[in-house]
C-alpha positions in Angstrom: 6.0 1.7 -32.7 2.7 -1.0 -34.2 4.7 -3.1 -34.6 7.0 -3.0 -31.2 3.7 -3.1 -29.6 3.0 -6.9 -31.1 6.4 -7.7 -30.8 6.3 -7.3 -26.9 2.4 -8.5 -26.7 3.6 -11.8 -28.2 6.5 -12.3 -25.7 3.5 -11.8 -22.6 2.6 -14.1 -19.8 -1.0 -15.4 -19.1 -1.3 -12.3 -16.5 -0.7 -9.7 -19.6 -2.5 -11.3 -22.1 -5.9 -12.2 -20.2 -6.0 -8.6 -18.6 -4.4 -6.0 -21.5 -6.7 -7.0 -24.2 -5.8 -3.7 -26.6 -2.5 -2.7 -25.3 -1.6 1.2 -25.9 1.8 1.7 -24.6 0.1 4.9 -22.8 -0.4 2.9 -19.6 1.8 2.2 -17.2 -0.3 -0.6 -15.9 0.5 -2.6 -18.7 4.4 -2.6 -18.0 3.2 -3.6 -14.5 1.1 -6.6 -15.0 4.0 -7.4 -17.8 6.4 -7.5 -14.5 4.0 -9.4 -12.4 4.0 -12.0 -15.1 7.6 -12.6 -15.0 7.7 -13.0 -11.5 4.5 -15.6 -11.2 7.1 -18.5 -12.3 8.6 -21.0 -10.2 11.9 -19.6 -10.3 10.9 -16.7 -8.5 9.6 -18.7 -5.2 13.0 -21.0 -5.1 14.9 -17.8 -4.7 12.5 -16.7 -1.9 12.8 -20.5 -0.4 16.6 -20.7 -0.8 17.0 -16.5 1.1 14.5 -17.6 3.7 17.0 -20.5 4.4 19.7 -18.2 5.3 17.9 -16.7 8.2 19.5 -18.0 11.5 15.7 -19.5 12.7 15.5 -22.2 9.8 16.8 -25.0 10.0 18.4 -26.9 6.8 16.1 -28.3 4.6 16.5 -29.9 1.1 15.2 -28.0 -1.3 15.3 -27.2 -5.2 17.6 -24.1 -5.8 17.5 -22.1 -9.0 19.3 -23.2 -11.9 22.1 -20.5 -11.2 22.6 -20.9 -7.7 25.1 -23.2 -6.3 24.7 -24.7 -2.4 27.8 -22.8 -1.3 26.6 -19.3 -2.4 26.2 -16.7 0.2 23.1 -14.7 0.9 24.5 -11.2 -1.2 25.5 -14.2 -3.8 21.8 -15.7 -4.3 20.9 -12.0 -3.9 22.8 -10.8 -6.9 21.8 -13.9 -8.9 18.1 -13.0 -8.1 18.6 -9.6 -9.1 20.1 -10.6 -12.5 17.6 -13.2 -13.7 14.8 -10.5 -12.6 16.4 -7.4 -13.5 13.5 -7.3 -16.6 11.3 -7.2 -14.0 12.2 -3.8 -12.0 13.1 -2.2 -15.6 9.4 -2.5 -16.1 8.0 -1.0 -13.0 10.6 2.1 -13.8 9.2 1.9 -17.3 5.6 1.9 -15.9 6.1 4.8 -13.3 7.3 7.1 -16.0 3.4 6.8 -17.5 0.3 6.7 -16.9 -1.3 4.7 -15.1 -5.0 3.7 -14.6 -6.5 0.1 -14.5 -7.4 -1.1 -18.3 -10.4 -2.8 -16.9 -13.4 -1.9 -19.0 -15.8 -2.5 -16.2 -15.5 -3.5 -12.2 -18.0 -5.6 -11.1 -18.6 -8.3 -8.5 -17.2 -10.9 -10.8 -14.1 -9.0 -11.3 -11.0 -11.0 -10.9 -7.8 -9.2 -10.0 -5.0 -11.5 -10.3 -2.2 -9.0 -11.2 -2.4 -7.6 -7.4 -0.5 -10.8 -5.6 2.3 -10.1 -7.5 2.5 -6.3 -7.2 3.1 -7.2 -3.6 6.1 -9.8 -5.1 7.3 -6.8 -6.9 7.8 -4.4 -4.0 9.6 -7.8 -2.0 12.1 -7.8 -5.1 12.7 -4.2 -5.3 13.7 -4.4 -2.0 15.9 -7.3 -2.5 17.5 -4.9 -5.0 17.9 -2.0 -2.8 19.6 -4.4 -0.4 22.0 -5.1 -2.7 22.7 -1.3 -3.6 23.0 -0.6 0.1 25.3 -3.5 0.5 27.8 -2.4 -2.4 27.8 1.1 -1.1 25.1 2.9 -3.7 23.4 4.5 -1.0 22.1 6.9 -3.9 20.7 3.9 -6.5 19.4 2.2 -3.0 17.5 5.2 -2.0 16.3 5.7 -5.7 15.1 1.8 -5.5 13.1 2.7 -2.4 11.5 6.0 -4.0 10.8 4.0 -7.3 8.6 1.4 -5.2 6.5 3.8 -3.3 6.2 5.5 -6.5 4.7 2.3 -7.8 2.7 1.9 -4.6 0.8 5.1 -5.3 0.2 4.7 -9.3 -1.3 1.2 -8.6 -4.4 2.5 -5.7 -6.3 4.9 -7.8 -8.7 1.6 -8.4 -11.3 0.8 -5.6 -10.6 0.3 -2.0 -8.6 -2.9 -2.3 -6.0 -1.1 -4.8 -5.3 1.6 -2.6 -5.1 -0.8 0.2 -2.2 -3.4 -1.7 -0.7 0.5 -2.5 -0.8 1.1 0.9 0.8 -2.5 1.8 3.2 -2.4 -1.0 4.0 1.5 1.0 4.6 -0.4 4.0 7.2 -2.8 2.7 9.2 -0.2 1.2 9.5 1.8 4.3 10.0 -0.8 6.3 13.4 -1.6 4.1 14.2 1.9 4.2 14.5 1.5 7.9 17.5 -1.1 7.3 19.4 1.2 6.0 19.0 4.7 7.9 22.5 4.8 9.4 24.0 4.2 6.1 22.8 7.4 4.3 25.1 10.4 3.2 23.7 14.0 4.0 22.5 13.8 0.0 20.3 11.0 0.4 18.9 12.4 3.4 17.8 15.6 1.5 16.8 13.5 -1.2 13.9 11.4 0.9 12.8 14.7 3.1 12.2 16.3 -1.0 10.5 13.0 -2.0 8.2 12.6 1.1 7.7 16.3 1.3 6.6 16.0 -2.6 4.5 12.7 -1.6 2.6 14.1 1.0 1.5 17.6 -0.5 -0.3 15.5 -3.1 -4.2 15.0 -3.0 -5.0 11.9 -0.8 -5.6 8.7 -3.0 -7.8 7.2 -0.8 -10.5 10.2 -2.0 -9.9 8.7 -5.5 -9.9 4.9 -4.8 -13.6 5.7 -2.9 -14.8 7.2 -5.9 -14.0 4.1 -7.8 -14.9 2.3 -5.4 -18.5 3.9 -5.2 -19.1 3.0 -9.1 -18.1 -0.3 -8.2 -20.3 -0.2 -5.3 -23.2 1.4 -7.9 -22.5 -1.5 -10.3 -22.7 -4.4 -7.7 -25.7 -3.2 -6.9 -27.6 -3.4 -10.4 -26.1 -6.8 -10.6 -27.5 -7.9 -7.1 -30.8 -6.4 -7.7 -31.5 -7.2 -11.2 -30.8 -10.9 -10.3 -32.4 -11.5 -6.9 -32.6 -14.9 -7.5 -29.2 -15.6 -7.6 -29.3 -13.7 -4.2 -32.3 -16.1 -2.5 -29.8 -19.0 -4.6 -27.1 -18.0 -2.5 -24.9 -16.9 -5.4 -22.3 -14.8 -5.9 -24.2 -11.9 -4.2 -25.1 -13.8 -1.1 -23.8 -12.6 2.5 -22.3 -15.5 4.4 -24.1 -16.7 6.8 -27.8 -15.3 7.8 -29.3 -13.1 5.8 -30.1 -10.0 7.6 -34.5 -9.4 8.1 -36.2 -9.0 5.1 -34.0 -10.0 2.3 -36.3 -12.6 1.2 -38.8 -10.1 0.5 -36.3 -8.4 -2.6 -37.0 -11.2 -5.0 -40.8 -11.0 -4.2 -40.4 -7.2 -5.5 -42.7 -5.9 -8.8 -40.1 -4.4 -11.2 -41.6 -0.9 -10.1 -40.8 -1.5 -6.4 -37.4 -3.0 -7.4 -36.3 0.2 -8.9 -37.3 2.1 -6.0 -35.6 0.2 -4.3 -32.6 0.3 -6.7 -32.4 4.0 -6.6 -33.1 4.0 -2.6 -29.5 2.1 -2.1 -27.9 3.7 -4.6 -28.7 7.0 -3.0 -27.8 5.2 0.1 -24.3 4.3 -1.3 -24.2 7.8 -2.5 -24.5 9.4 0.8 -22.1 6.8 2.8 -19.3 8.0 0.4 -19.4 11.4 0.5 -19.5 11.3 4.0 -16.3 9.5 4.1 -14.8 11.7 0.9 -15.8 14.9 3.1 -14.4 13.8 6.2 -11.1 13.2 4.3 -11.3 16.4 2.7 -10.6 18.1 5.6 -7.6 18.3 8.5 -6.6 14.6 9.1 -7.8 14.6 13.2 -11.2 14.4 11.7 -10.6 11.4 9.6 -11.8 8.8 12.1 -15.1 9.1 14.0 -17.0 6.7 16.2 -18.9 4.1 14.4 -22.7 5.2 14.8 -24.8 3.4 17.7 -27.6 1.8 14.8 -29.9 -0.6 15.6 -29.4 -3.0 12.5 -32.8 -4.2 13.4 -34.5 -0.9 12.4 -32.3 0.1 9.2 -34.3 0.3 6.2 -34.4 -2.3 3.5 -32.6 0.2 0.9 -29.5 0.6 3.7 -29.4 -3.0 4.0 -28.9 -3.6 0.6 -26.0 -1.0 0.5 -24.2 -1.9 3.0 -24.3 -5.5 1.5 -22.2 -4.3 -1.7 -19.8 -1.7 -0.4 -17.3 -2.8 1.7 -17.0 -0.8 5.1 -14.4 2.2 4.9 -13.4 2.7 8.6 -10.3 0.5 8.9 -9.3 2.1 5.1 -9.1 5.5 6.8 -6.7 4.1 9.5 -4.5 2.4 7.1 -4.4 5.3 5.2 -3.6 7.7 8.2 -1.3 5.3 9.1 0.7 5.2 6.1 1.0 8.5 5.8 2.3 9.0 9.8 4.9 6.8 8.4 5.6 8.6 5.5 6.0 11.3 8.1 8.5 9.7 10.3 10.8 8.7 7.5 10.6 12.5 6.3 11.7 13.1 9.7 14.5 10.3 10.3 16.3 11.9 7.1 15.9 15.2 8.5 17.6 13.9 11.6 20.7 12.2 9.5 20.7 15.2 7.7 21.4 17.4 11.0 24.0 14.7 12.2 26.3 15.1 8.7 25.6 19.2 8.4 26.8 19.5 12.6 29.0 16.9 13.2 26.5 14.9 15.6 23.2 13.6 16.6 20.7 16.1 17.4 20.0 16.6 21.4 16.4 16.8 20.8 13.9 16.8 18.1 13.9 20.9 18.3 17.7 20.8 16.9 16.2 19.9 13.7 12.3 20.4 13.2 9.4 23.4 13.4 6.9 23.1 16.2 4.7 22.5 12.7 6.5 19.6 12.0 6.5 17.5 15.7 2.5 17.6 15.3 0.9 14.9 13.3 -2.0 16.1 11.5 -3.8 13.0 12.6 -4.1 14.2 16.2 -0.8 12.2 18.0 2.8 13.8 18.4 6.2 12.9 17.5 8.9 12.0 19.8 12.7 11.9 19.3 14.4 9.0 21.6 18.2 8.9 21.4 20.5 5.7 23.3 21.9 6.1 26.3 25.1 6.1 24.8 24.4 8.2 22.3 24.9 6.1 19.2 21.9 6.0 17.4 18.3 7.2 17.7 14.6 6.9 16.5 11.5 9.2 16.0 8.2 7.8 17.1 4.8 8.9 16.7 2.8 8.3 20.0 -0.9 9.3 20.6 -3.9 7.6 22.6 -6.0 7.4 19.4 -6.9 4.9 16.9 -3.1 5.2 15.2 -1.4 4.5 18.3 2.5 4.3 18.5 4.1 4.0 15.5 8.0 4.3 14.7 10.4 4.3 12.0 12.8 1.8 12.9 16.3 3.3 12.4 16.8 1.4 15.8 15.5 -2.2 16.7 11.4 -1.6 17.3 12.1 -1.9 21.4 14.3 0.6 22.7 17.2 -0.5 24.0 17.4 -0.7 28.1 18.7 2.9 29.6 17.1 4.7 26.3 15.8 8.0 27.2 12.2 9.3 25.6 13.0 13.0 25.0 9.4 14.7 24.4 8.0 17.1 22.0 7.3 20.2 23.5 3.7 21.9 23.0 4.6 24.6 21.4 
């Protein structure tokens, strides 16, 4: 096993070996940064330029195609070719999500680099360039298995701080959004497959709890760095804010090393009690997730709150992304549900009662869900509509504007 372990360390890209310095095996970050390598060459952005090309917006345009594509090949062609010259690639990130995984990082600091999370985002664009071809050759099931494995990688990369769960969150997005290609194609078995994987996916602990705990040792550890070197700070250094600095920030590198570590404990205390605020609110029912921003004169704040809220990153619009992806998750849980009620009754459902609890047409987040069906009957979508900071959001089994003579059929409150 040693010596596999060298084996596949020698045969790494610059991603791999600047970032898994002692690699285990144990981690399923390591097959992930592995992946990302592989698809940080130049290959990998001809076949984006050369698919982009077949979209009916672009106009012709001479580029430099990969070595195995030919002029003439169709988009499924270039699509399949993709998918073979990349196929190490999504083996790894299979590979990764049956381990693991936790950032290999030794320390997180305000000088931390994260290279590795560009390409996560490249790797949920190829999976679902390989769930399109699935879908197109009729594997419905391996599609719908494609489209699981990536959210599965989308959760097991955010348990970092705030900006992993955030490229989780985006890398969620992507992967839903591509399921929505491909709604009408299901069978009644992938349908119950995704309403068991999203009802699995959403009775698990909220990640974003986790990713602010990281992100508040982070938040700890920036701020021994910008304290114990306040001269960097008055430098403008890496711990400068843009622009003006707020009132009496000058005055930190005039600080006795006693005061300083007042100070120091003051903001971290500060930093402290931001987070568990947050970590509290999301502890409880989701409709208590977002609250007004506090009417604070900045003018007033103490020196101590100053200095945290200069190394922690503000949480508020992490919350809504976070609520948001998980509506989401919500409405694809609900789309299946739907497809699976057309296959088990020979037709669409009439209205969202046919096929859900009065539980279930509630979003936790404080909105409701709505179940609009065509005119003619042929199709239909499930929105989530609330006057809130979430607003409408839909899972696209139809084009994102309803059709004209659509009907809105509402949930009832009950």
């Amino acid at each position: 096993m040693f010596v596999l372990l060298l084996s596949s360390l020698a045969l790494q890209g610059p991603l791999f070996r600047g970032l898994i310095s002692h690699p285990t095996g144990a981690n399923g970050y390591e097959e992930y940064v592995a992946a990302a390598d592989l698809v940080s060459s130049p290959m990998f952005d001809q076949f984006m330029i050369r698919l982009k090309q077949y979209r009916p917006d672009q106009e012709d345009a001479d580029i430099t195609l990969p070595p195995t594509v030919n002029a003439k090949d169709t988009d499924l062609t270039v699509r399949r070719k993709f998918i073979d010259q990349f196929q190490r690639s999504l083996d790894l990130v299979e590979q990764g999500n049956q381990k693991p995984v936790y950032d290999p990082r030794d320390r997180f600091g305000p000088d931390t680099t994260l290279p590795e999370l560009r390409y996560f985002k490249t790797l949920t664009r190829l999976e679902g360039i390989a769930a399109n071809v699935d879908f197109a050759d009729g594997k419905t099931e391996e599609g719908v298995k494609r489209i699981e494995s990536t959210l599965t990688f989308s959760s097991k990369i955010s348990g970092g701080p705030l900006i992993f769960r955030l490229v989780g969150i985006a890398c969620a997005s992507i992967a839903t959004r591509e399921l929505d290609h491909y709604w009408p194609q299901l069978s009644v078995e992938d349908a119950d497959e995704l309403v068991r994987y999203f009802d699995d996916t959403l009775s698990e602990p909220d990640q974003l709890i986790q990713s602010l705990r990281s992100e508040e040792k982070a938040g700890i550890a920036a701020l021994g760095a910008f304290l114990d070197d306040p001269a960097k700070f008055a430098a403008g250094g890496e711990f400068a804010i843009e622009g003006e600095k707020p009132d009496g920030f000058e005055d930190i590198a005039k600080l006795n090393p006693g005061d300083r570590m007042s100070l120091k404990q003051d903001a971290g205390a500060e930093i402290y009690r931001q987070f568990e605020s947050v970590i509290q609110r999301l502890s409880g029912p989701e409709s208590g997730w977002v609250v007004p921003a506090p009417d604070e004169d900045s003018s007033t704040a103490s020196l101590a709150k100053k200095v945290a809220d200069t190394v922690i990153p503000a949480t508020s619009q992490s919350v809504v992304a976070e609520l948001k992806i998980r509506t989401r998750f919500r409405l694809c849980r609900l789309t299946a549900k739907a497809i699976s009620y057309k296959w088990t009754n020979g037709h669409l459902p009439t209205s969202i009662t046919d096929f859900t609890t009065p539980e279930e047409r509630i979003d936790p987040s404080g909105g409701q869900f709505v179940y609009r069906k065509e005119k003619d009957g042929s199709w239909f979508k499930i929105l989530r509509i609330g006057n809130d900071a979430l607003g409408e959001i839909n899972a696209a089994a139809t084009p994102a504007s309803p059709p004209a003579g659509s009907t809105a059929v509402p949930t009832p409150r009950f």
